[in-house]
N, C-alpha and C positions, 0 to 999 in steps of 0.2 A: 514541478509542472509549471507550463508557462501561463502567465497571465491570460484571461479570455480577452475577446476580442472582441467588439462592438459592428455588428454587423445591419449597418445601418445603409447600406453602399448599395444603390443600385447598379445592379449588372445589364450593362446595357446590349448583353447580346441576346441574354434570353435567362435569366435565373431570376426567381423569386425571392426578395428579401426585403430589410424593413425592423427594427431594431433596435433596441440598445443593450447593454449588459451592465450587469455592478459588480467592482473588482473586487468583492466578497465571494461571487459563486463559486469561482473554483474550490477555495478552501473550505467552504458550506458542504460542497459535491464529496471533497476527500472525507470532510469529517463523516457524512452521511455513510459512505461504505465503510467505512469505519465501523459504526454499528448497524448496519444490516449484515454483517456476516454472522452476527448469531442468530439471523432470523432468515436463511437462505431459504429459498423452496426448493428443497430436496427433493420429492417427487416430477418435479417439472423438469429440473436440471440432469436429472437418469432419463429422460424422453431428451430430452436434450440430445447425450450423449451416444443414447441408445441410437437414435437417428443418424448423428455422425456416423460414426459406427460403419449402419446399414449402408451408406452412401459410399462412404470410403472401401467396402469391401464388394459393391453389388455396381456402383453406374458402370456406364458401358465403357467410361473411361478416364484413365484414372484421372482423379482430383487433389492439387495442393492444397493443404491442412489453410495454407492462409486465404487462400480463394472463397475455402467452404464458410471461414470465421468470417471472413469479411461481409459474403453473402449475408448469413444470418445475421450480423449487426444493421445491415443496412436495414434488410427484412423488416429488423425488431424497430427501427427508427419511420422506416415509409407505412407501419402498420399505427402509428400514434396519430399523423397530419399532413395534409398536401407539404407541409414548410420544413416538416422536420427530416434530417439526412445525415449520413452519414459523407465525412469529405475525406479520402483518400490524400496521400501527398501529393499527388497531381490536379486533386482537386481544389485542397485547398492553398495550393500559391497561385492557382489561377483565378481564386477568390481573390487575394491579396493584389495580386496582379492586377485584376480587372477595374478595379479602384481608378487605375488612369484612363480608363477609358481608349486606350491607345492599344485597338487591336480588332481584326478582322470581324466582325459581324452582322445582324442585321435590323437589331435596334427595336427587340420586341421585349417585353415581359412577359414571363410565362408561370404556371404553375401545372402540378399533372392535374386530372379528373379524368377517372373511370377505366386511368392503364393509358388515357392518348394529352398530348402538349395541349393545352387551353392559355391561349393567347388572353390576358391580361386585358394588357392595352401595348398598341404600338408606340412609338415616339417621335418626338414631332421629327422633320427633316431629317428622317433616315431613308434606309432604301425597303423596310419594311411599310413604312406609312406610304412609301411613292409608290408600291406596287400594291396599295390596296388591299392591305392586311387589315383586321378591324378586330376591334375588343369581344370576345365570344366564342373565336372562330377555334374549333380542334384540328389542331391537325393529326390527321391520321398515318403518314407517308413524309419523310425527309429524302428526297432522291428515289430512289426503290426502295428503302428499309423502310417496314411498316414499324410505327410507334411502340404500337403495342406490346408490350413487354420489357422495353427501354424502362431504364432508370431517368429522373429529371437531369443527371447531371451528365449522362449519357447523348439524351439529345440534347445539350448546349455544348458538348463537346462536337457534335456533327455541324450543328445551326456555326458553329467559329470555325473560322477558318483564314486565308490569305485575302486580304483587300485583292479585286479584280475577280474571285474565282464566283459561279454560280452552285445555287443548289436551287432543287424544284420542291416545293413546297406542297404537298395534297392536301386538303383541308374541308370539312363538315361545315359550311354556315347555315344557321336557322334563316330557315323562306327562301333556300335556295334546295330543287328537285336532285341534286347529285352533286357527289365532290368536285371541288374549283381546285385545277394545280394553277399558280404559281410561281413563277419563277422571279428569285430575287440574286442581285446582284453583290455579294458584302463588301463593305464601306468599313475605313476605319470612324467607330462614335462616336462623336464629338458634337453633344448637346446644348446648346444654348437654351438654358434654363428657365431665363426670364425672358422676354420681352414685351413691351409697353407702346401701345398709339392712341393718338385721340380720334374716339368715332366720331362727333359731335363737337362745340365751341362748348369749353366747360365738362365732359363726358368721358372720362378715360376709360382705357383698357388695356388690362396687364394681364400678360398669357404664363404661367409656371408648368414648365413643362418636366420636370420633375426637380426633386426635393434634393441639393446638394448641399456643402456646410456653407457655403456664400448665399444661397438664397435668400435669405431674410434680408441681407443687405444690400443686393439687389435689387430686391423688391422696391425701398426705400429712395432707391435712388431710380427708379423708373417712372416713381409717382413723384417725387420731387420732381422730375424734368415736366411731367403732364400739369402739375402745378405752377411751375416757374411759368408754362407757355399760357397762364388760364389767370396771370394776374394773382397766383400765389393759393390759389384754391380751386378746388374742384366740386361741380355740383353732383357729380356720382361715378360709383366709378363700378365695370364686369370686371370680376376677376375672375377666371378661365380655368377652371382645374380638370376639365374633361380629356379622358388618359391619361390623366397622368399616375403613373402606375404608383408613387412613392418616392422613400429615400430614409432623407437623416431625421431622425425625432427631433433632433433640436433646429432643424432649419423649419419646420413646422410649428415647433412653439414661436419661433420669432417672429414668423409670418401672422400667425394668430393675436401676438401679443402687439402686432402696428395697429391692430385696428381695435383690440378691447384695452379697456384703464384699467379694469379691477376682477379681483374671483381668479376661478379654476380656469384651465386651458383646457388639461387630460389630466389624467391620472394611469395607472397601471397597477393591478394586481396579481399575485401569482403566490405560489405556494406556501414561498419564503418569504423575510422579510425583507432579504435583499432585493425582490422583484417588484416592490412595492416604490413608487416613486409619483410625486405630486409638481408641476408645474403651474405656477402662476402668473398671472400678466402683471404688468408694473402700468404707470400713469401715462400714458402716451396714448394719445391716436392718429395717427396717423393724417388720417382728413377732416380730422375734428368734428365726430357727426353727422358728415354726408353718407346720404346712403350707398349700400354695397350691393348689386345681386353677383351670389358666385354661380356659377354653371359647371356643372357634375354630370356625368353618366354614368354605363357602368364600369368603363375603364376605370375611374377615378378610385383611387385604393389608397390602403395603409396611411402615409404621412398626408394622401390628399381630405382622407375622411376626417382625421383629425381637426386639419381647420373647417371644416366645411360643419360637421359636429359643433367645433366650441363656437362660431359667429351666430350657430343658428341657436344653441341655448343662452347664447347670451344677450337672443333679439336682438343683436346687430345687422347680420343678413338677410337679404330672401335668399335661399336654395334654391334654384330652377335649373330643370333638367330631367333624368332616370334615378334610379335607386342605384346608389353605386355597390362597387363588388362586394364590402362587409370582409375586408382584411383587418381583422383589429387584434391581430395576434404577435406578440415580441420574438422575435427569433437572437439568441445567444450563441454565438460561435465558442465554442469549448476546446482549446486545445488540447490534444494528447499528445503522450512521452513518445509514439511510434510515429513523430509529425503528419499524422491525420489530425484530423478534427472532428467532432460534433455540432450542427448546426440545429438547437434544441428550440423546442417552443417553451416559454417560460413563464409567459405574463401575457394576458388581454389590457387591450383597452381601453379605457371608459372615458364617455366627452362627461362635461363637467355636471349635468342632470343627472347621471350615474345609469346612462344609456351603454350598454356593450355595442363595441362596433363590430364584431365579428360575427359573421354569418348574417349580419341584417344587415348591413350599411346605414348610409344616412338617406333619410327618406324626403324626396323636397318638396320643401311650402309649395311649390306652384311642378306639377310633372308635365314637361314636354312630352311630344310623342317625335320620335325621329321623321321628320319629315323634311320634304324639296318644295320649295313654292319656283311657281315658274310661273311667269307673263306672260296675259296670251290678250289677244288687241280684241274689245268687243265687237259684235259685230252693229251695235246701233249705240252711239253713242249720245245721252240726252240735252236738248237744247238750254244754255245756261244763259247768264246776260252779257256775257264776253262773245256770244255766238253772232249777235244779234249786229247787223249791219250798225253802224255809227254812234256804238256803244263809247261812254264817256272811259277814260283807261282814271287807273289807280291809280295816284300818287307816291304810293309808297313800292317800294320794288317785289320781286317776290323772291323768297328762295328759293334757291335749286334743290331738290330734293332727291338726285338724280342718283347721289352717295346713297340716299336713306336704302332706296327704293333695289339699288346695285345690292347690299348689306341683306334685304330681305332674301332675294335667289342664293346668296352667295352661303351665307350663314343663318338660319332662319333663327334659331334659337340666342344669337346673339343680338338678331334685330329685335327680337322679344323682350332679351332683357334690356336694352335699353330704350327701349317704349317704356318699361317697367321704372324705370330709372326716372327717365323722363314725367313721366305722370308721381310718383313717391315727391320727387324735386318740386314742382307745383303745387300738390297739397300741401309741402311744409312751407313751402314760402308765402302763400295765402293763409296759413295759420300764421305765419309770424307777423302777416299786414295789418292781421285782427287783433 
């Protein structure tokens, strides 16, 4: 049997994943059947067959023996977890495949709920985020084919297809009276990860738009450039995890470990002892001290809850934002001799408080509510002493605020955090004058 496979790869057309594996499981897995065949469930396995059976002798038409076996493994794998599946050999080299990113789609993460596609979160500068796809949304309808009843990896087999071609998307959003179609254009994926500006003199901000093996070292060198332009240091800085659906576990520990010295990151537990795995931060920080708000929603998943977990138990960040999605579960890709595979759930887990991230996400210190601010001119504006005919003028100039003020409409939640920024920045520098 071949080695497993670490299935830490975001598939940027539309599959859920998020991961790592220890190259003990397979041989753990053979040893296990190994001794479970004295302990079969024989009554189960005569309903088993007694059903085959019925099916192969009674549907209306006939059925190949590997159709029906495949069926019932899928079955026995979609009835354990949204994440756990069954990958055919078509399946799984287009997992393998999809690694480069270099292929027809439309740049959403998805997982099932309830039998229909629940969109994740979209991704940045695809052709799903430009048509106004949003983290929550089901869709019910790919073109004419209703969801329902699709397998997950059924519809990313529809959602992929030739750069240029369209497909019409039907979709359920919460506070909307009837389904919204859709139509999106597919693009070949090609995500830029990181990127870095300054809001403010001294004020950074770093966007991770999802979790790849370079991330961490990107990250590094985005806040080096915000620093190089800030005289070498920076007095705070957002970092941006909102949709971002995931990725590699280890591009999260190392984002995590720029900004903690000391202690846990995550941890993981699972059955075995092979599932069980600790990462720790080493002596570095990144901006030495300043402070951090990260920004979360509920796109933000798997490798994003991760850091957004260990800054916030380690009182390094504020969390500002929504409650994110609560993905904190390891998916193991298991190869089989018949080049399929199993895409297994193994292991939860846990920011370093020995909080589960699954099903609850991370919950933030300060919660936004999604909102738009928009300018509107009063209608009586009050008299100040700059009103006032042959008023003496300041000496000192003023600032434009014209950025702050653009930032509020544009992004609201981003001008929040760094107002947030800004006022944490003040108080420590007024403690440190005391």
């Amino acid at each position: 049997m071949q080695r497993p496979i670490p299935i830490l790869i975001l598939l940027l057309a539309a599959f859920t994943a998020g991961g790592f594996i220890n190259e003990h499981l397979v041989a753990t897995a053979q040893a296990d059947m190994g001794a479970s065949r004295q302990n079969l469930p024989l009554d189960e396995l005569r309903a088993f067959t007694e059903t085959f059976t019925v099916i192969k002798k009674n549907y209306v038409e006939p059925v190949e023996d590997k159709k029906l076996l495949e069926s019932a493994v899928r079955g026995m794998l979609s009835g354990l977890d949204p994440h756990s599946s069954y990958l055919d050999g078509d399946d799984f080299k287009q997992l393998r495949e999809g690694t480069s990113g270099e292929f027809g789609g439309l740049g959403i993460e998805v997982s099932m709920e309830d039998g229909f596609v629940k969109v994740v979160s979209p991704i940045d500068d695809t052709p799903a985020a430009r048509a106004g796809i949003e983290a929550g949304d089901l869709i019910v309808r790919l073109d004419d084919a209703p969801v329902k009843g699709m397998s997950l990896s059924d519809a990313v087999k529809i959602m992929r297809g030739k750069k240029g071609t369209k497909i019409m998307l039907t979709i359920i959003r919460e506070g909307e009276e009837k389904p919204l179609k859709i139509s999106i254009t597919r693009a070949v994926i090609q995500v830029t990860a990181v990127r870095g500006r300054e809001l403010d003199p001294g004020y950074g901000y770093v966007r991770i738009a999802q979790f790849q093996v370079n991330t961490g070292r990107k990250l590094r060198e985005e806040v080096d450039k915000l620093k190089a332009a800030n005289d070498g240091s920076l007095k705070g800085l957002v970092l941006d995890l909102r949709n971002n659906p995931g990725g590699v576990l280890t591009a999260a520990v190392s984002v995590s470990d720029a900004f903690i010295t000391k202690g846990l990151i995550v941890y993981t537990e699972g059955r075995t002892a092979d599932s069980e795995q600790k990462f720790n931060a080493s002596p570095d920080d990144l901006l030495g001290g300043s402070p951090i708000v990260v920004l979360v929603n509920g796109g933000s998943a798997s490798a994003s809850e991760i850091v957004a977990g260990a800054l916030q138990d380690h009182n390094r960040a504020i969390i500002m934002g929504s409650k994110t999605f609560g993905k904190g579960s390891v998916q193991t890709v298991l190869p089989m001799k018949s080049d399929a595979a199993l895409k297994l759930t193994t292991a939860r887990y846990y920011t370093p408080n020995g909080h589960s991230i699954q099903a609850r996400g991370i919950i933030p210190d300060i919660e936004l509510k999604n909102i738009r601010v928009t300018e509107v001119d009063p209608e009586f504006e009050g008299i100040t002493e700059r009103n006032l005919t042959g008023h003496l003028e300041n000496e000192e100039s003023e600032g434009d605020d014209s950025e702050t003020k653009s930032l509020a409409s544009r992004d609201f939640a981003l001008y929040e955090a760094l107002n947030l920024l800004k006022a944490v920045a003040i108080l420590d520098s007024k403690k440190t004058s005391h």
